[in-house]
C-alpha positions in Angstrom: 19.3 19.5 8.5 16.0 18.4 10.1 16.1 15.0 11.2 13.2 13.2 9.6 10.3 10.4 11.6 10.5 7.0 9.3 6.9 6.6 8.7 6.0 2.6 7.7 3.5 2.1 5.1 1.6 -1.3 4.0 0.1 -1.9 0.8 -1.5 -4.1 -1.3 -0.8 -2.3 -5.3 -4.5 -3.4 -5.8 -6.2 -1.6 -3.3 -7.1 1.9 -4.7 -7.7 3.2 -0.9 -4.1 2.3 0.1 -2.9 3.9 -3.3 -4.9 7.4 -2.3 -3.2 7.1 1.7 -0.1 6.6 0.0 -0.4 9.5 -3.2 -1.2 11.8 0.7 1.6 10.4 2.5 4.0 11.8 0.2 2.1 14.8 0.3 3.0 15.2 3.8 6.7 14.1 3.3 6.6 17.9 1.9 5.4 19.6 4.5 6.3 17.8 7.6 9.8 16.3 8.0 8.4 12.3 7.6 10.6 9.6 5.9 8.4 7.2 4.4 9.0 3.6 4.1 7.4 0.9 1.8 6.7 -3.0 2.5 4.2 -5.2 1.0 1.0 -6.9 2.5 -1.6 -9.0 0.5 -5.1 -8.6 0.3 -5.5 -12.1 -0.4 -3.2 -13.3 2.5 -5.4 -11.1 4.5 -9.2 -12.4 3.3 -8.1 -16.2 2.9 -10.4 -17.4 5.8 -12.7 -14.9 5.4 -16.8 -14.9 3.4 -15.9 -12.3 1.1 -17.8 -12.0 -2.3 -16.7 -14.5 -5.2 -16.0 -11.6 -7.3 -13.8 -10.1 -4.8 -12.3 -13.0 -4.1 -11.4 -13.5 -7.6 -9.6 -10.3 -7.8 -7.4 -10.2 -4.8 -6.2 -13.8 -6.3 -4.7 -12.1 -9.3 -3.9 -9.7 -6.9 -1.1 -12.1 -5.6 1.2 -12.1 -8.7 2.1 -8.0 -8.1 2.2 -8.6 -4.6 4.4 -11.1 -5.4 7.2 -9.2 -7.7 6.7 -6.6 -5.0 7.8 -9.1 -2.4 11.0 -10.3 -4.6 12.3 -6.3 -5.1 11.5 -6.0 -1.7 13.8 -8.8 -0.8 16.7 -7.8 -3.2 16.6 -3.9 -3.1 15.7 -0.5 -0.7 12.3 0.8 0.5 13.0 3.9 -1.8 13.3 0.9 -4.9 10.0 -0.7 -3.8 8.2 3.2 -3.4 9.1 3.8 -6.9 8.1 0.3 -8.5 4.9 0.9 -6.0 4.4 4.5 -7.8 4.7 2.7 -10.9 1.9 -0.2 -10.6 -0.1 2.4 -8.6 -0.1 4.7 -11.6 -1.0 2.1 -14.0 -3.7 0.1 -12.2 -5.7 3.2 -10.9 -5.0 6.6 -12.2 -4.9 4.6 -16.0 -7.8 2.1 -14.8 -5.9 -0.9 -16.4 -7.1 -3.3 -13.3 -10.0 -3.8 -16.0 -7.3 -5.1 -18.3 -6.2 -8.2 -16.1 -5.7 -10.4 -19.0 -2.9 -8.2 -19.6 -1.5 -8.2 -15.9 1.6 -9.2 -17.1 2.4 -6.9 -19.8 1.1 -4.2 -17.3 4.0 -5.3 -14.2 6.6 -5.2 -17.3 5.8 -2.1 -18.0 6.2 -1.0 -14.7 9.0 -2.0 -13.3 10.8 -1.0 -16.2 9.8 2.2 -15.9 11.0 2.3 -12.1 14.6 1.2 -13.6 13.7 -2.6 -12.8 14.9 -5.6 -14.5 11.3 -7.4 -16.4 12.5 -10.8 -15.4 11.2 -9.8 -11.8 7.7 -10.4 -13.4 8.6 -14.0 -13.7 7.3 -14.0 -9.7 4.3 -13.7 -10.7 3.6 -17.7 -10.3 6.3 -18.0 -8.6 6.1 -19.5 -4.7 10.0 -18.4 -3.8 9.1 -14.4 -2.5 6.2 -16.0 -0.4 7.7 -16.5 2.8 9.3 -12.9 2.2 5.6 -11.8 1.2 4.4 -13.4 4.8 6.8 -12.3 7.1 6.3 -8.9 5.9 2.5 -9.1 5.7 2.4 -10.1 9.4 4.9 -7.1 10.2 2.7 -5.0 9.5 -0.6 -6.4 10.5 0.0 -7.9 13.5 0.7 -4.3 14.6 -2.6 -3.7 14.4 -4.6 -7.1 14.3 -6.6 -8.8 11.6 -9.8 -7.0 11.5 -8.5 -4.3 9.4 -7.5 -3.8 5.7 -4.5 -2.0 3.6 -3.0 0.3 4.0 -1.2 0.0 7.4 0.9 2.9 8.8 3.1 2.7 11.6 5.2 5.6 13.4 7.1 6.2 16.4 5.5 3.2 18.1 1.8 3.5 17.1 0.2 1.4 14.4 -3.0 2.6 12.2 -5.1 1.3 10.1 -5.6 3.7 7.0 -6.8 6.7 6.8 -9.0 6.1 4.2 -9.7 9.4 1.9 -10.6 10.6 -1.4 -9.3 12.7 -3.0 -5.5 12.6 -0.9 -5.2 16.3 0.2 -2.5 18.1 -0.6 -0.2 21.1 0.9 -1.7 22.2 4.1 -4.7 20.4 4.0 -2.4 17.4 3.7 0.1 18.5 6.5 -3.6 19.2 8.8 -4.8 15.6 8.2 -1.6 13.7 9.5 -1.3 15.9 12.6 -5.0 15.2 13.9 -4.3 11.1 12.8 -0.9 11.5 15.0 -2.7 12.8 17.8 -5.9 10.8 18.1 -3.6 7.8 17.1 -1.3 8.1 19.7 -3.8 8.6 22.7 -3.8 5.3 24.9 -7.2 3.5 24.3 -8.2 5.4 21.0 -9.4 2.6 19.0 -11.7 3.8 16.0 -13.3 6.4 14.3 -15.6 6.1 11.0 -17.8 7.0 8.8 -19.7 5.5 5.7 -18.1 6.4 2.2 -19.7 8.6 0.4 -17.4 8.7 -2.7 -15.3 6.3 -5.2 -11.7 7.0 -5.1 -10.8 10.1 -7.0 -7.5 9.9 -8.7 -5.4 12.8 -9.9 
């Protein structure tokens, strides 16, 4: 049996851009022999000092509560638990658009982790403080691998740290397998720091 490369992945369930990197990284998991593996990171933890718009801001500070249940599964269970609440809350706040239901956040995490086989009482950490230092110790994980000038998603493997990529729509199959070979290799040269161009579409969801 092939061996498999862990591949680290941080997320923020909010951010549709890390949901597309990670729909594509298990993409490649089926056509390159990659194990990935799930933590939590916070959007908010991320922009607190920083002049982001009031709406934004807003947002990423109901953002915390997910993060937060993330943070106490996290603590309690696997990374192949957390993928599949992840999947779960990713499904639901993207590819169903209920991030415009936020007055039903709540009801929305219930539903989730239920349907990832989790107890509901984990949505009590919603406005719950007891998963933060969890939340921030794994937050910095991730980020300091690749300092604070960046966003979510975070991927580390074999030693080299990356933010993103950022895409839309996630390829798939080949195209899929084509797209994390080049971001191995220019991620992996000594020196390579960034490459980037303007957005030129919304997320596209399957």
């Amino acid at each position: 049996m092939t061996e498999r490369t862990p591949v680290d992945l941080w997320f923020d369930p909010f951010c549709p851009f890390a949901w597309m990197t990670s729909r594509w990284l298990l993409e490649v998991e089926k056509v390159r022999p990659i194990e990935p593996r799930w933590h939590i990171m916070s959007l908010n933890i991320l922009n607190k000092d920083k002049d982001v718009p009031d709406a934004y801001r807003e947002l990423i500070a109901k953002a915390i509560g997910p993060v937060r249940v993330v943070a106490a599964v996290q603590e309690r269970y696997d990374s192949e638990t957390v993928g599949r609440l992840y999947t779960e809350l990713g499904t639901r706040f993207h590819n169903q658009n209920r991030l415009e239901e936020l007055d039903k956040l709540r009801e929305t995490v219930e539903e989730a982790l239920e349907a990832a086989g989790l107890e509901r009482d984990f949505a009590d950490a919603m406005d719950s403080e007891e998963f933060d230092e969890i939340l921030r110790a794994s937050h910095d994980d991730g980020i300091n691998r690749v300092g604070q000038e960046v966003g979510t998603p975070v991927i580390a493997v074999e030693g080299v740290a990356f933010f993103g990529p950022v895409i839309s729509p996630a390829p798939k199959g080949e195209e899929a397998a084509k797209l994390w070979d080049g971001v191995r290799l220019v991620a992996g040269i000594d020196g390579f720091f960034e490459l980037k161009r303007s957005r030129t579409r919304p997320p596209i969801f399957d």
